[in-house]
N, C-alpha and C positions, 0 to 999 in steps of 0.2 A: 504494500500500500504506500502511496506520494506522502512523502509528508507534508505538511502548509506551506513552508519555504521553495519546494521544489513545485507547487502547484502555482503560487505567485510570480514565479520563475520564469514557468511554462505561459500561464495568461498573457506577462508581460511580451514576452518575445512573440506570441503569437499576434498581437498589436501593433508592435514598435520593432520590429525586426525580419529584415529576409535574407533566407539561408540560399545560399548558390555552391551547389558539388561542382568539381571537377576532376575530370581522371585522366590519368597520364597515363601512356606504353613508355613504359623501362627500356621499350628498345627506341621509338624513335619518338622520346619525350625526356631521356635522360639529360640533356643539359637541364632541363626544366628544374627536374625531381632531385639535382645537386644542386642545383641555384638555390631551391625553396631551401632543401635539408640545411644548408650552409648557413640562411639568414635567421637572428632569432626570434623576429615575430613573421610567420608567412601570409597575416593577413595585415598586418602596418606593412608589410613590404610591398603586398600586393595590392592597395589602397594609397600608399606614395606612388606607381608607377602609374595609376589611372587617373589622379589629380597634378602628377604633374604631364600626361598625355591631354587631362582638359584644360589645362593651363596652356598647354602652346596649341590648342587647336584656339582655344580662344583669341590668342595674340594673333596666329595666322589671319584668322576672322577679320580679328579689327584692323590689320594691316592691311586684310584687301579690300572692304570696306572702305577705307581711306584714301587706297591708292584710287578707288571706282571712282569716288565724290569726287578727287584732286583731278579724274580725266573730263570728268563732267562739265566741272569750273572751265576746262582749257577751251571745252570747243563752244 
């Protein structure tokens, strides 16, 4: 039987949290699966590498944006 803390646990995450699996082949996912095993948190590592991927999509964004508006001015 749950105990109360593990049933509050449960509620919570079922609310405010979503889980995403992923599965690697040892044969051709092995950089992967040494990369992850090497770093000590695999999901702050893997949460740095998606927020700094939205970070330069953003910057590319607003660069070409800018540059569209700068060709606009010209003609």
């Amino acid at each position: 039987m749950a105990n109360k803390a593990s049933i509050r646990q449960a509620r919570y995450d079922s609310t405010h949290c979503k889980t995403y699996c992923l599965k690697f082949n040892y044969g051709t996912d092995a950089d992967i699966i040494e990369k992850l095993s090497s770093v000590p948190s695999m999901q702050g590592y893997i949460k740095q590498l998606i927020r700094q991927d939205m970070a330069m999509s953003a910057s590319v964004s607003a660069c070409g944006s800018t540059q569209e508006m700068a060709e606009e001015k010209a003609d």
